[in-house]
C-alpha positions as CSV (number, residue, x, y, z in Angstrom):
1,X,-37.8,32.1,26.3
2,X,-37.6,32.4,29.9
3,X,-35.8,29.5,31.9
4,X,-39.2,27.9,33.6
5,X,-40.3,27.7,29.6
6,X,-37.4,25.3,28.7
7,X,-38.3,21.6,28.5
8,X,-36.7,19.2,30.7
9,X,-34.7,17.8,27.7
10,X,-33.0,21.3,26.4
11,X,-32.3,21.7,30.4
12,X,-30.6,18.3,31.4
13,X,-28.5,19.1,27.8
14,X,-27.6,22.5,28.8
15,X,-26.2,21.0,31.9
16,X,-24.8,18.1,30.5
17,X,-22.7,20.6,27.7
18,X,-21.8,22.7,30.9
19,X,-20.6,19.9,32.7
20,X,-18.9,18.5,30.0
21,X,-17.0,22.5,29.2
22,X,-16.2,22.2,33.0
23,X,-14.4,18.8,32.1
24,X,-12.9,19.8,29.4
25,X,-11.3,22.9,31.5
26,X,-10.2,20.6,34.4
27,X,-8.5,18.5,31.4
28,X,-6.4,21.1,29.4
29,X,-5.0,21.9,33.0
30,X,-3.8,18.1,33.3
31,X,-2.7,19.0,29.6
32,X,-0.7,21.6,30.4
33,X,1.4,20.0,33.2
34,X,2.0,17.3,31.0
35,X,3.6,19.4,28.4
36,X,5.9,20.5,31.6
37,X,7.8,17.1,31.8
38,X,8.5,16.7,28.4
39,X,11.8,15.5,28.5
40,X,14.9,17.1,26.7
41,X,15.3,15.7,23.3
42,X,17.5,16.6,20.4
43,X,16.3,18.8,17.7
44,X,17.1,17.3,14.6
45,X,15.3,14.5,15.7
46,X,12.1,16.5,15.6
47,X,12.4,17.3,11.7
48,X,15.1,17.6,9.2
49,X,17.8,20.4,8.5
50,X,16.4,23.5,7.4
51,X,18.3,23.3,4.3
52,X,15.9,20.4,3.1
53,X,13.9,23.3,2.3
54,X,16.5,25.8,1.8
55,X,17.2,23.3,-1.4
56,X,13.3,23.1,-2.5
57,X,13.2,26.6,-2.4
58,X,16.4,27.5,-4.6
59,X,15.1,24.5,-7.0
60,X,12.0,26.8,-7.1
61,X,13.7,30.0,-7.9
62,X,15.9,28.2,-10.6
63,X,13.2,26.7,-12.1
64,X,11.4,30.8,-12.6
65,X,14.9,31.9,-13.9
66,X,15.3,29.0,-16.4
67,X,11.6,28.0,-17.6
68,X,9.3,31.1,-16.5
69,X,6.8,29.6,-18.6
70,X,6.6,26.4,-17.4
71,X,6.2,27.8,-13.8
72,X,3.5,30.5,-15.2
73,X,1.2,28.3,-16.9
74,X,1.4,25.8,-13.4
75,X,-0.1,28.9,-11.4
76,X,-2.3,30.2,-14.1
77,X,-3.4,26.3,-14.0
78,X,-3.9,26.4,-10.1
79,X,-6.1,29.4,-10.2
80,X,-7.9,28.8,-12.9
81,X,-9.2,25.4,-11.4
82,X,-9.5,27.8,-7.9
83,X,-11.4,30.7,-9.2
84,X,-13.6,28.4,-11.1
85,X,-14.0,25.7,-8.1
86,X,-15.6,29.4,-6.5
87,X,-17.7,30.8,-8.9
88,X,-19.3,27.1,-9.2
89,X,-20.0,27.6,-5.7
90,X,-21.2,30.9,-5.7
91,X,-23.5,30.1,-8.5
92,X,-24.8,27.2,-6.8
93,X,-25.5,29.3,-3.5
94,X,-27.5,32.2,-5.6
95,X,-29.9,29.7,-6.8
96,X,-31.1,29.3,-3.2
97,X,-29.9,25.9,-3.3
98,X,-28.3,24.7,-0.2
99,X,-25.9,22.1,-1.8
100,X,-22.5,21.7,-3.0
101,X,-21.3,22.0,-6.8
102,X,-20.0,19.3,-8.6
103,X,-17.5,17.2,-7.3
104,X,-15.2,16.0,-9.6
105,X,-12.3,14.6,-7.7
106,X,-10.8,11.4,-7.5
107,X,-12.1,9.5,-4.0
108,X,-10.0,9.9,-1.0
109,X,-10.5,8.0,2.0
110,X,-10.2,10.9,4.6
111,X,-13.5,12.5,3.3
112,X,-15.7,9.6,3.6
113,X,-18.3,11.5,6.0
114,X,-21.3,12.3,3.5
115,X,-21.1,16.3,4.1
116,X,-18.0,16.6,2.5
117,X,-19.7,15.4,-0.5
118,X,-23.2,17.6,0.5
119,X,-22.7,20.6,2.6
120,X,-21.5,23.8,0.3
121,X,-18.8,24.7,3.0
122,X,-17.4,21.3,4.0
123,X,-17.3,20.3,0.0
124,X,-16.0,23.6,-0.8
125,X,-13.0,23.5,2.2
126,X,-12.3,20.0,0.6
127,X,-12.4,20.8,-2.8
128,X,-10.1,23.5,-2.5
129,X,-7.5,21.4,0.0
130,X,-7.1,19.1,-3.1
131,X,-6.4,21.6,-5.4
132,X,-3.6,23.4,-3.0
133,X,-2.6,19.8,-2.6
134,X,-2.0,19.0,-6.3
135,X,-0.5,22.4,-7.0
136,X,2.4,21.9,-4.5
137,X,2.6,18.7,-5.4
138,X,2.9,19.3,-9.3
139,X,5.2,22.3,-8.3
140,X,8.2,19.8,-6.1
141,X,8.0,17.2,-8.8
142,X,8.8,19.5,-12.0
143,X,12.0,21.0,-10.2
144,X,14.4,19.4,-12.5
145,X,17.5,21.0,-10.7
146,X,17.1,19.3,-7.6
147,X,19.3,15.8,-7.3
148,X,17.9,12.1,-6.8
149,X,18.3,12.5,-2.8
150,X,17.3,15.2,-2.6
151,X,14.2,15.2,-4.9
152,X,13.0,12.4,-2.8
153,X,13.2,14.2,0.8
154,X,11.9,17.4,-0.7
155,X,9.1,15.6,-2.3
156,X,8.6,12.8,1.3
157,X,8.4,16.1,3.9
158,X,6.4,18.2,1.4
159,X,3.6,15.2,1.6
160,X,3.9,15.1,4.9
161,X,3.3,19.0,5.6
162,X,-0.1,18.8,2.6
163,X,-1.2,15.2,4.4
164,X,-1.1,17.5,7.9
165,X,-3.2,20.2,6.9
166,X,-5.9,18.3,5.5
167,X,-9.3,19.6,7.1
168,X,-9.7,16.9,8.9
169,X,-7.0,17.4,11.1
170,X,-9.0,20.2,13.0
171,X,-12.0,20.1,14.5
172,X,-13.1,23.2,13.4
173,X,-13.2,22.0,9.9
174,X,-14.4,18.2,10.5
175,X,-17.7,18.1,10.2
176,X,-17.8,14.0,11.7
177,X,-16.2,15.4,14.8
178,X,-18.4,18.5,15.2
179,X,-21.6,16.5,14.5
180,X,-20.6,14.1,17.4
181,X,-19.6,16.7,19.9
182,X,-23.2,18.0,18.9
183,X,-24.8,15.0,19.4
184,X,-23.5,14.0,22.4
185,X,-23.2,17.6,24.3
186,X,-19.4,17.6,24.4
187,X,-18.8,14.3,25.7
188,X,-17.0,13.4,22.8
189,X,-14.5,15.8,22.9
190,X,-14.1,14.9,26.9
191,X,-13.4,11.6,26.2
192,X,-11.1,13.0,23.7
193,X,-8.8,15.2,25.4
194,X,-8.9,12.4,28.3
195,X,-7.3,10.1,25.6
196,X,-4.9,13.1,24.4
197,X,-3.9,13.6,28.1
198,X,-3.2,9.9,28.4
199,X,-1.1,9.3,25.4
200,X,1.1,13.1,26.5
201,X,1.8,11.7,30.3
202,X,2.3,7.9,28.7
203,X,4.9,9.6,26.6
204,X,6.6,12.0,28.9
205,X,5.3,14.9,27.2
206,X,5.7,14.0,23.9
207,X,2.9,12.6,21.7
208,X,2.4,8.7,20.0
209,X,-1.0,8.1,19.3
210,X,-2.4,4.9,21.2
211,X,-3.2,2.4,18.0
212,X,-4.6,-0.2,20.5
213,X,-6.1,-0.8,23.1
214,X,-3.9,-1.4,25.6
215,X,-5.9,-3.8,27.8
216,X,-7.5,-6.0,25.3
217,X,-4.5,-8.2,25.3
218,X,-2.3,-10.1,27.4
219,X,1.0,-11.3,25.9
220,X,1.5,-15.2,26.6
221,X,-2.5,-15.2,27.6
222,X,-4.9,-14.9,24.1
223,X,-1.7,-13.4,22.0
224,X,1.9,-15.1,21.6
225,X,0.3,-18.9,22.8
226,X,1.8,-21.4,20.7
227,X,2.8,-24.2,23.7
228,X,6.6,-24.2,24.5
229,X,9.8,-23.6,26.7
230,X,12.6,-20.9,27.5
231,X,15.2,-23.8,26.8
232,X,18.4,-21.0,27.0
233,X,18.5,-17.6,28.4
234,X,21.5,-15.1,28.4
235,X,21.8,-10.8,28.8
236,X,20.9,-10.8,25.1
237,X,18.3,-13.1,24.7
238,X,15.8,-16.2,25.4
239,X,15.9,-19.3,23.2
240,X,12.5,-20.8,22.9
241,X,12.1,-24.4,21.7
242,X,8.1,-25.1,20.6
243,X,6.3,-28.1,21.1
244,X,5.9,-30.3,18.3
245,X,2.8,-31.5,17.3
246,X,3.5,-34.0,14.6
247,X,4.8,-37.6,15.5
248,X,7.2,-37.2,13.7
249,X,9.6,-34.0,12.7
250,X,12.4,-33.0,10.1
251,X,16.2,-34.0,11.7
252,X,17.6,-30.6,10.7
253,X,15.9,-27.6,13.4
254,X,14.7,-24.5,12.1
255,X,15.7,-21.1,14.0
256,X,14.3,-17.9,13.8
257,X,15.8,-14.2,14.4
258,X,13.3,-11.8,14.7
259,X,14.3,-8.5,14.5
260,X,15.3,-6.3,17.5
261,X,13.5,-3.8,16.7
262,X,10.1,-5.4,17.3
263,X,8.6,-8.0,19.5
264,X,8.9,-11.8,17.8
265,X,5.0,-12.3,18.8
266,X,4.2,-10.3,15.5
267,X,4.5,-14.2,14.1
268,X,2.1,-15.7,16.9
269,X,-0.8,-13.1,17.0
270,X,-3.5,-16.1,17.6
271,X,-3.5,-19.4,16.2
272,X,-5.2,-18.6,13.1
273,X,-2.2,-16.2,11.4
274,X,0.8,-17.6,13.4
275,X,3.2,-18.4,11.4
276,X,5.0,-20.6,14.4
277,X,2.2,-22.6,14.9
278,X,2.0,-23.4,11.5
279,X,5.9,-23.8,11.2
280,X,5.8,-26.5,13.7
281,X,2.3,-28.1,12.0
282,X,4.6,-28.9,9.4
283,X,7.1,-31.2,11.0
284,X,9.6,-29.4,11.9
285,X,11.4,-28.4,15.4
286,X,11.5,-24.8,15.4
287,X,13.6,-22.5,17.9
288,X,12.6,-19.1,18.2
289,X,14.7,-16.5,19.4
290,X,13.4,-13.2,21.8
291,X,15.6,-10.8,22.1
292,X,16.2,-8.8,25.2
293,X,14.2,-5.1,25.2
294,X,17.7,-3.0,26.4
295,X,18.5,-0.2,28.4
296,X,20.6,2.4,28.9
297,X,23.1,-0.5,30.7
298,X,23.1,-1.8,27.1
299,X,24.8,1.1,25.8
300,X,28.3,-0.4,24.6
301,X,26.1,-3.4,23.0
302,X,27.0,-3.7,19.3
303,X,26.8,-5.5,16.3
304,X,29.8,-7.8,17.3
305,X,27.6,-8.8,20.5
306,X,24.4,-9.5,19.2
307,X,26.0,-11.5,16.1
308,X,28.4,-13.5,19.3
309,X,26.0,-13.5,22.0
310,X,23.0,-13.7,19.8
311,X,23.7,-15.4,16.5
312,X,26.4,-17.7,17.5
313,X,25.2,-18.3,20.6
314,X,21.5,-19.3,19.6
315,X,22.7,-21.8,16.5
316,X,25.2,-23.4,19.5
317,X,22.2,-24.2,21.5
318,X,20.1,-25.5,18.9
319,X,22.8,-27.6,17.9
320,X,23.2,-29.0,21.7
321,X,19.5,-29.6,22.1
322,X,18.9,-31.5,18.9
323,X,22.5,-33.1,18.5
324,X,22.4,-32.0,14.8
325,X,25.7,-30.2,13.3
326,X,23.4,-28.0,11.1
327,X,20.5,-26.0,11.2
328,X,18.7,-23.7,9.1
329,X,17.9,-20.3,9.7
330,X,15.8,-17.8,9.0
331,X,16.0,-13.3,9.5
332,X,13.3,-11.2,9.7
333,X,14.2,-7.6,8.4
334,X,17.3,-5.7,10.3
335,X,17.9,-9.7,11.4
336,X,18.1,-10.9,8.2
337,X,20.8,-8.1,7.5
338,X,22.6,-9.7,10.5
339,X,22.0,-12.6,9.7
340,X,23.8,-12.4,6.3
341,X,26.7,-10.9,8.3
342,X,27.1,-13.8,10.3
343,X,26.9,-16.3,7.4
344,X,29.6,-14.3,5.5
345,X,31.5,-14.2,8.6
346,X,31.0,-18.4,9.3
347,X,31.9,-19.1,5.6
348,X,35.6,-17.2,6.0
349,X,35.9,-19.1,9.4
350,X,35.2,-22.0,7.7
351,X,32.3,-23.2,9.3
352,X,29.2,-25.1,8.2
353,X,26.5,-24.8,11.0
354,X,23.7,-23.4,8.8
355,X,22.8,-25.5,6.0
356,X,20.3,-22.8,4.3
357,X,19.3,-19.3,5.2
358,X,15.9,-17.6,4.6
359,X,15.5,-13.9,4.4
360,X,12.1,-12.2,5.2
361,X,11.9,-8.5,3.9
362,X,15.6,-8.1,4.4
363,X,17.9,-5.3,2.7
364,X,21.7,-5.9,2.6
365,X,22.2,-3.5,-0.2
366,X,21.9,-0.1,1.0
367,X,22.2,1.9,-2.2
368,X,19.0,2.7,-2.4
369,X,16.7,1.9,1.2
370,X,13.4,3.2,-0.7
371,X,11.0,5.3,1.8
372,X,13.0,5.0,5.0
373,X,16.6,6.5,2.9
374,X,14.5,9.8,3.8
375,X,15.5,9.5,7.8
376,X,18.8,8.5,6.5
377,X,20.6,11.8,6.4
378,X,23.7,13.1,8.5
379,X,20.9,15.6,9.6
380,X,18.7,12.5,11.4
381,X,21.8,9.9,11.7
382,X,23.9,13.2,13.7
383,X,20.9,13.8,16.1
384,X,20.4,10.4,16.9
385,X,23.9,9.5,17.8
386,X,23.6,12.8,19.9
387,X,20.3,11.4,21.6
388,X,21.9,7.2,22.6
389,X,25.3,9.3,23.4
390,X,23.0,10.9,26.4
391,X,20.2,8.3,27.0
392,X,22.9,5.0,26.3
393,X,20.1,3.6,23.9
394,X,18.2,4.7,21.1
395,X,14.0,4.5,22.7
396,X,10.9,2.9,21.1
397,X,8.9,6.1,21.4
398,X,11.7,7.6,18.1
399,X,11.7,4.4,16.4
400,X,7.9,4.0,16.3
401,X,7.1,7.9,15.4
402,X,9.6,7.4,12.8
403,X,7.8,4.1,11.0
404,X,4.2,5.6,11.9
405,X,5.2,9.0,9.8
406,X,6.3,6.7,6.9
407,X,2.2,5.8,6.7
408,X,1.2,8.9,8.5
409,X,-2.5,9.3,7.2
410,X,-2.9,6.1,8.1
411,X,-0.5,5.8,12.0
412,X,-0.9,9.4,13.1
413,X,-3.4,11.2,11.7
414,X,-6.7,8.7,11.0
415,X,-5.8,6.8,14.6
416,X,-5.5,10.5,15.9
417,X,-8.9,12.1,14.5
418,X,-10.7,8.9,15.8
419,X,-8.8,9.0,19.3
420,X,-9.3,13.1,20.4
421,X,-11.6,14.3,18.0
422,X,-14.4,11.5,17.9
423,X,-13.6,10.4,21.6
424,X,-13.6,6.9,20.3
425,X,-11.4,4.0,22.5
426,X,-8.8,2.6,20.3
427,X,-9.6,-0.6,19.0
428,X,-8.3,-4.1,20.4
429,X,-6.5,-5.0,17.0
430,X,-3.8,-7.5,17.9
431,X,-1.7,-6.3,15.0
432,X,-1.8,-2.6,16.3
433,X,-1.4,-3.9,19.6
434,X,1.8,-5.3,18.6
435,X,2.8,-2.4,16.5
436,X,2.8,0.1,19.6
437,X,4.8,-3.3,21.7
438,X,7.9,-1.5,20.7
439,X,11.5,-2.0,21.8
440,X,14.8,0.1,22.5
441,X,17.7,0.1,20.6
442,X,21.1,0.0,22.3
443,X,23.6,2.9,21.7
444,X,26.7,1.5,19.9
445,X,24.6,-0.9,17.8
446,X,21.9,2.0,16.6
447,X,25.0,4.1,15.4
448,X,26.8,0.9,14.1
449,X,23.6,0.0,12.3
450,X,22.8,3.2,10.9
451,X,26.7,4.4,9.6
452,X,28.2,1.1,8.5
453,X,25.2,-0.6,6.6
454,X,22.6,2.1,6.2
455,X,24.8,5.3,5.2
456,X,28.0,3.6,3.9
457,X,26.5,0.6,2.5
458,X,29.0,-1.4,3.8
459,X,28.0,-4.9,3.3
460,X,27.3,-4.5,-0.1
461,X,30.7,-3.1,-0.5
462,X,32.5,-5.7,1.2
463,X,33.8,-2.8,4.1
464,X,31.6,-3.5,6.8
465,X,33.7,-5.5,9.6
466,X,32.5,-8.5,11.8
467,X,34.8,-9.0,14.8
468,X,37.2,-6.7,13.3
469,X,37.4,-8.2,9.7
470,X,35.6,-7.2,6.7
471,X,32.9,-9.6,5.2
472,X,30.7,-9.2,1.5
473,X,27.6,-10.5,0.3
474,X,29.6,-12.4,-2.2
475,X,30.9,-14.6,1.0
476,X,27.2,-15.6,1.5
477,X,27.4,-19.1,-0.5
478,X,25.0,-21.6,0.7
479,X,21.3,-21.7,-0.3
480,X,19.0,-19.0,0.2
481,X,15.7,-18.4,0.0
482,X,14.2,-14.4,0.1
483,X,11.2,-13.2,0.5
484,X,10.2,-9.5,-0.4
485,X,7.0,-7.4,-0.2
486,X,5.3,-5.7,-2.8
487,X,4.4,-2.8,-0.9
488,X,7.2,-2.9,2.2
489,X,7.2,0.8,2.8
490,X,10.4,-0.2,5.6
491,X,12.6,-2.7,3.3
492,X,11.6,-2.2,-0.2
493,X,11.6,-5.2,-2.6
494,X,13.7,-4.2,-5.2
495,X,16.7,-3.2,-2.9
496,X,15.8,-6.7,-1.3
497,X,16.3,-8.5,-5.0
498,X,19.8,-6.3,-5.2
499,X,21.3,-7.5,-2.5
500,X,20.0,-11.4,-3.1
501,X,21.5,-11.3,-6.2
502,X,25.1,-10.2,-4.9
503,X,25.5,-13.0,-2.6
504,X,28.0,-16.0,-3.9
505,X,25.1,-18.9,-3.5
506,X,24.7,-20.7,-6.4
507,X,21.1,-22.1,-5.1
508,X,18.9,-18.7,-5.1
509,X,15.1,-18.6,-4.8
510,X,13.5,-14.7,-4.1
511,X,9.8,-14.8,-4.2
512,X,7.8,-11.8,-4.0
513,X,4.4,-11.7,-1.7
514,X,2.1,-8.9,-2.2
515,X,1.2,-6.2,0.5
516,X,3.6,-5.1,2.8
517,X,6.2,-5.7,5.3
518,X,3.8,-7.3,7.5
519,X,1.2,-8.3,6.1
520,X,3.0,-9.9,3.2
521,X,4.4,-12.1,5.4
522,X,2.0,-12.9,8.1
523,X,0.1,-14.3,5.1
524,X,-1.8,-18.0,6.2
525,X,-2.9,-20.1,3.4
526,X,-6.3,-20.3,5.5
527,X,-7.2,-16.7,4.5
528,X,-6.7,-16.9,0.6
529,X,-5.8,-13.0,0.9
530,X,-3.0,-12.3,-0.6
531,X,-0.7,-13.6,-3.4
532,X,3.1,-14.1,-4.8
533,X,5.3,-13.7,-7.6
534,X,8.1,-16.6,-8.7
535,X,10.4,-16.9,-11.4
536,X,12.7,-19.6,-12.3
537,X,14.9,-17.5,-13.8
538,X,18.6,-16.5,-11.9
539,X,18.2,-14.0,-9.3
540,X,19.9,-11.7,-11.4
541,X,19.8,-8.4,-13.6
542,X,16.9,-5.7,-13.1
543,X,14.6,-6.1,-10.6
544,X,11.9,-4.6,-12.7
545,X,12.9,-7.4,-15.4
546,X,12.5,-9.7,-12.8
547,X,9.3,-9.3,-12.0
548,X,8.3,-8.3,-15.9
549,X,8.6,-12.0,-16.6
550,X,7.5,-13.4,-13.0
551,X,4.2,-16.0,-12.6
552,X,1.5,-14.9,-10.5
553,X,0.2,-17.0,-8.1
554,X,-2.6,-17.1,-5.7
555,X,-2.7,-17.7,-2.3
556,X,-0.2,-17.7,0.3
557,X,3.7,-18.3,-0.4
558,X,3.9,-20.1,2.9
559,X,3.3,-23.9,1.8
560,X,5.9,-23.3,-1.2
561,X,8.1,-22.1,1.3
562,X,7.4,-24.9,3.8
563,X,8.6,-27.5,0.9
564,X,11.6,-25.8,0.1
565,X,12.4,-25.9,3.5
566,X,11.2,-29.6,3.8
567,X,13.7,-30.8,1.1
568,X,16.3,-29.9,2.7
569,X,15.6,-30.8,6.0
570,X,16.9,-34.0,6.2
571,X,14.6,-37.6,7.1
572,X,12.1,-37.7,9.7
573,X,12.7,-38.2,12.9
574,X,11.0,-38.8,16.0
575,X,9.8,-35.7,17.5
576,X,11.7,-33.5,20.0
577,X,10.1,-32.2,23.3
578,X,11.8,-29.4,24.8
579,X,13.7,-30.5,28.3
580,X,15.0,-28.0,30.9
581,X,12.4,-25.8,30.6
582,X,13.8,-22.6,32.3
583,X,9.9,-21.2,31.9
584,X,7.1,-21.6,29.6
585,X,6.8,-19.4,26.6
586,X,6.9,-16.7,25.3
587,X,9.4,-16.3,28.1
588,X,10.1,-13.1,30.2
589,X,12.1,-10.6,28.1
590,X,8.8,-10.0,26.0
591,X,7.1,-8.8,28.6
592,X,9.7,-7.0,30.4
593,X,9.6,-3.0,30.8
594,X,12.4,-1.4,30.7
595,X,12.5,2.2,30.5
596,X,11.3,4.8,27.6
């Protein structure tokens, strides 16, 4: 075929897939630099100690000394199902039949496209990724020499190294990706190394994949728009007071502590799932606290600070607004861990300002921190203190890598095969919006954090010091309420239940939601989506024994919650409009942006 014999259609695509190759040149170039600036970061934050698999590999070799057989009939098991999985395919392929052989498998989401199911090559690369998968996998779990800790690394970073070579995590061997750059003469995989190059450069050379879009939302605008007023402001944080919309509202005020970590919007998405809007459509006055995003000039910031300049002074505000002498109070997560430390350090001063304390998907007990114990290690812990010793804070970018690699099929690799494979614009999702909202950590409070509570436990021993003397969970004495997740892959429930359990109130309620750490609590009784676990029974014993002889029941735990709350709450009085308004919420800290 001579080029006067083309059609118009195979020319304008010719050009098209040349001008798109042309594109796609320009762009690796813009690539390239990027991966220049990547800035200087410390090694063991990129991975754990080689002896991670130093260990899984001496496990292996002790297992072939002490139980040969065991470890011979797992291979002879692996390639029998291979060798068969091929001749099935071979057989299927000398019939002249273009198709795959049977697929036995269990369903996994990541092959959903039909030619995995269809296409002899496509089913045959999957089929035989599973098997490797379930091989390695059977092979770390039946090491019987390795400890607790260190079976449950060695089996975490083995997943995530069999999750990261899934085929479709390359575009050779995707076929979704390869029928769209196809389809659409190589736009797609412009439009994907555009988005690639954007999230490098947004990163200083290193990579977080974009969940959101990043324009589809405007904090205070259509997210974060419950009415109300910055009533208090200092270096650590902004006090916000909402506006009631009942005539009438509980005397004693409700305050909130979100945690640090994250933005406090995550409970104000839109007024369908905001849990403030609904907080104050119950009666009561409710104070919200927003914590400053810090940087490096935060460094010497630590636990004592937030709990004085936070804590303390939040609870004295509230307490000034209102006129009341108590309050109740509720922590979300890593502020619910503080905010048991201040409780335990009011009780030994002697003072009553909270009345009753609520605990969202908060761990105290660090025994056993479930999935996250995994970035635990002096190996992580050493590299970080390394890191906020030379950048005076701890950045979002490491926090949020870490918490997307604890869900990584699901935060780094699906988001990632959409983003620069497909060329697809990431979605405007308000939760994953939020998600990549991140915040630093200060230095001295990171490192405080992570070797006092995390590694050394030291609340639940009673060791952990609050302006220089040692508090306990069994100094936490006036009622509580908890509420875990089901599925919290950040504070598991049954460490939650442990450390409940250890503190010295006599007037416990834990309640467990189902899902996870969000969405277990950003639950509203509109959608009917998902529901709890109670027991009357102490908060005591097994958690497992717990649950073994908990109710189910349907539907949100939020008005249960709200009644608890209600009874002890005090009479109704008339509502309370926020005064000295030093700006409208959700305030400015929330939207500042401070460095990386």
């Amino acid at each position: 075929m001579t080029t006067e014999d083309r059609t118009p259609d195979t020319t304008e695509r010719a050009e098209r897939l040349n001008s798109n190759l042309a594109k796609v040149e320009e762009l690796s170039k813009r690539l390239t630099e990027a991966l220049t600036r990547r800035r200087h970061v410390d090694p063991s934050l990129h991975g754990p100690a080689p002896d991670v698999y130093m260990k899984a590999a001496a496990a292996y070799f002790a297992e072939m000394m002490a139980n040969p057989a065991k470890v011979v009939e797992h291979q002879i098991g692996y390639w029998g199902k291979t060798l068969k999985h091929y001749v099935e395919a071979q057989q299927t392929l000398a019939k002249g039949e273009f198709k795959a052989p049977p697929d036995p498998g269990p369903k996994d989401r990541r092959f959903q496209n039909p030619l995995w199911e269809t296409h002899p090559f496509f089913n045959y690369l999957k089929q035989q990724y599973l098997l490797n998968a379930d091989a390695i996998t059977t092979a770390v779990g039946d090491m019987e020499t390795l400890a607790p800790e260190d079976r449950r690394r060695v089996e975490y970073f083995t997943k995530q190294i069999v999750d990261m070579f899934s085929p479709t995590n390359f575009l050779g061997t995707n076929p979704e990706a390869l029928e769209k750059a196809v389809e659409t003469d190589g736009e797609s995989l412009v439009h994907g190394l555009e988005n690639l190059v954007r999230d490098i450069e947004a990163n200083e050379g290193d990579l977080l994949v974009t969940l959101a879009d990043r324009e589809a939302f405007k904090v205070g605008q259509n997210i974060a728009t419950t009415p109300g007023a910055v009533v208090y402001r200092n270096k650590m944080l902004e006090l916000i007071q909402y506006e009631p919309t009942t005539e009438k509202v509980h005397k004693t005020p409700l305050l909130i502590f979100p945690p640090w970590i994250n933005k406090f919007y995550v409970m104000d998405l839109k007024p369908a799932n905001s849990l403030i809007k609904w907080i104050v459509d119950q009666g009561f006055t409710l104070f919200v606290v927003s914590w400053v995003n810090p940087d490096a000039s935060y460094a010497g910031t630590g636990m004592d600070d937030y709990i004085r300049d936070g804590y303390l002074r939040a609870m004295a505000e509230v307490r000034r607004i209102t006129g009341e002498k108590q309050i109740n109070a509720v922590g979300y997560c890593i502020a619910g861990t503080t905010l048991g430390l201040t409780l335990a350090h009011l009780q030994k001063a002697g003072d009553e300002t909270v009345k009753t304390a609520t605990f969202f998907t908060t761990l105290t007990d660090f025994s056993d921190p479930g999935e996250v114990g995994v970035f635990l290690n002096n190996d992580f812990v050493d590299g970080i203190e390394r890191q906020t010793e030379r950048d005076g804070m701890l950045s979002r970018f490491f926090m949020s890598r870490t918490f997307s690699f604890l869900r990584s099929n699901d935060l780094i690799y699906t988001p990632a095969i959409k983003s620069y494979m497909l060329g697809e614009a990431p979605p405007a999702f308000d939760l994953l919006f939020w998600n990549g909202d991140g915040t630093n950590l200060p230095a001295k409070m990171a490192v405080e954090y992570l070797r006092g509570l995390c590694q050394q436990d030291g609340f639940a021993k009673g060791e952990f010091k609050v302006f220089g003397r040692s508090v306990s969970l069994a100094d936490v004495k006036l009622p509580v309420f908890a509420i875990a997740c089901e599925t919290d892959h950040i504070a598991h429930w049954k460490g939650s239940f442990n450390g409940i359990k250890q503190m010295g109130s006599k007037d416990k309620t834990f309640l467990l939601s189902e899902s996870g750490h969000i969405a277990g609590i950003i639950n509203p009784p509109s959608k009917d989506k998902y529901g709890h676990y109670t027991n009357d029974a102490p908060v005591a014993g097994e958690p497992e024994a717990w649950l073994k002889s908990a109710t189910f029941q349907k539907g949100s735990w939020w008005p249960r919650w709200g009644a608890w709350l209600a009874a002890k709450s005090g009479p109704m009085v008339k509502a309370r409009v926020p005064v000295d308004s030093l700006c409208a919420a959700p305030g400015t800290y929330v939207v500042a942006k401070p460095e990386l």
